[in-house]
C-alpha positions in Angstrom: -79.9 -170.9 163.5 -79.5 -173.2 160.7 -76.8 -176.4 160.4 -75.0 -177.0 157.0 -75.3 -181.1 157.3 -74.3 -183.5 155.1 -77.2 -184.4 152.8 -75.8 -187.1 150.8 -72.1 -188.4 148.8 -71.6 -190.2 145.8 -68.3 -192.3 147.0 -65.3 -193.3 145.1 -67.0 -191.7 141.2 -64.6 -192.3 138.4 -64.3 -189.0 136.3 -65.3 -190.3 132.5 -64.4 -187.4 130.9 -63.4 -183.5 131.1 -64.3 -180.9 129.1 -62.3 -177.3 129.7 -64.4 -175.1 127.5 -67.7 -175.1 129.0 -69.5 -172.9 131.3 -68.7 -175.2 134.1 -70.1 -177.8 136.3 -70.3 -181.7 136.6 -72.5 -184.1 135.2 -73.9 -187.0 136.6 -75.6 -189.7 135.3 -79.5 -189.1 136.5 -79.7 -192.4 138.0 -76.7 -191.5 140.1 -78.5 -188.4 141.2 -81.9 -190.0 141.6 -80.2 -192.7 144.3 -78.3 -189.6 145.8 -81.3 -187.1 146.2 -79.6 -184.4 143.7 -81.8 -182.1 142.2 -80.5 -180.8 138.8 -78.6 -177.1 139.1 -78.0 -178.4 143.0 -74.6 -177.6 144.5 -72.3 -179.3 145.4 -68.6 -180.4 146.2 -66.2 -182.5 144.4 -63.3 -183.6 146.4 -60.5 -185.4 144.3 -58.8 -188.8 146.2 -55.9 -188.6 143.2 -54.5 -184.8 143.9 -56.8 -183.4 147.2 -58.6 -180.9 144.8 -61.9 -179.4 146.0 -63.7 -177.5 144.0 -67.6 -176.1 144.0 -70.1 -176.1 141.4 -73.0 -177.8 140.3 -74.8 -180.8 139.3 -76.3 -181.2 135.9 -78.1 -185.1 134.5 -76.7 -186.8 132.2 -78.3 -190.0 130.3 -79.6 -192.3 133.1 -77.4 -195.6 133.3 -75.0 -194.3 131.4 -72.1 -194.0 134.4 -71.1 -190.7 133.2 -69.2 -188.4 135.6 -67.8 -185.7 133.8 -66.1 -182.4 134.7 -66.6 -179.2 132.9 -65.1 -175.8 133.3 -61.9 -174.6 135.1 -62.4 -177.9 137.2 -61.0 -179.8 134.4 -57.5 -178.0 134.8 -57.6 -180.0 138.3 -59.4 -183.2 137.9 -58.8 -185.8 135.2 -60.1 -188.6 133.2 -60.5 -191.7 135.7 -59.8 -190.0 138.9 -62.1 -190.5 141.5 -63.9 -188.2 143.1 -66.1 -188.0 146.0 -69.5 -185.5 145.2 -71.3 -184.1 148.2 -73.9 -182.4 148.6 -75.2 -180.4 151.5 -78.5 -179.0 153.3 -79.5 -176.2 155.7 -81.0 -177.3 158.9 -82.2 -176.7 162.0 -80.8 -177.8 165.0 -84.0 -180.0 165.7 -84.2 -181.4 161.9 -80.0 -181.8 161.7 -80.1 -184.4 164.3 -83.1 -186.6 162.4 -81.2 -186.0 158.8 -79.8 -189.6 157.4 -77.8 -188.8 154.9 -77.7 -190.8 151.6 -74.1 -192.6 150.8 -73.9 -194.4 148.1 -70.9 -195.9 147.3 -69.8 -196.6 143.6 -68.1 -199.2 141.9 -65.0 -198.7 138.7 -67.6 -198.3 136.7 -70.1 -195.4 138.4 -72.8 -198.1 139.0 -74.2 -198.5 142.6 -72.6 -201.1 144.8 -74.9 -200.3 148.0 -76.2 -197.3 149.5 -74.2 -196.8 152.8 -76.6 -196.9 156.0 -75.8 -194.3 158.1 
């Protein structure tokens, strides 16, 4: 039997930009994903703290350092320029591996740069 656990969250990402007409998915700046153990093309899930809208896709770099969070596709017709955003992301476990899993938080400041990482 395998446990969906959490694997690690970006906390409290302001959205840069939106773009409707795309194929969808989210960038995030590669540091960003680096600190949070995202691979590129990884799911995950974007929770919205301005409206309560969640919505799955997946995680693409962008330039490293560059703080950009931005939402493409049909998520743009829910999620806005400087909302923020909480992006999880999740792994399958076994019982025995679930209860050793730490999971990365890193918790972001106004501008998408790393405050701390979270110890969990």
């Amino acid at each position: 039997m395998f446990i969906k656990m959490l694997k690690s969250k970006l906390h409290r990402a302001r959205v840069t930009e939106t773009r409707l007409h795309y194929p969808g998915s989210i960038l995030i700046d590669v540091a960003l994903m680096k600190a949070a153990g995202l691979l590129p093309y990884e799911g995950v899930l974007i929770a919205d703290l301005n409206n309560g809208a969640r919505v799955e896709t997946y995680a693409l770099p962008a330039p490293a350092n560059s703080g950009q969070i931005v939402v493409l596709g049909a998520a743009a017709k829910l999620m806005k320029k400087n909302h923020i955003v909480i992006i999880f992301s999740f792994a399958y476990c076994t019982p025995a591996e679930a209860r050793k899993l730490k999971p990365k938080v890193i918790l972001l400041d106004n501008h998408n740069r790393i405050r701390k990482p979270v110890k969990s």
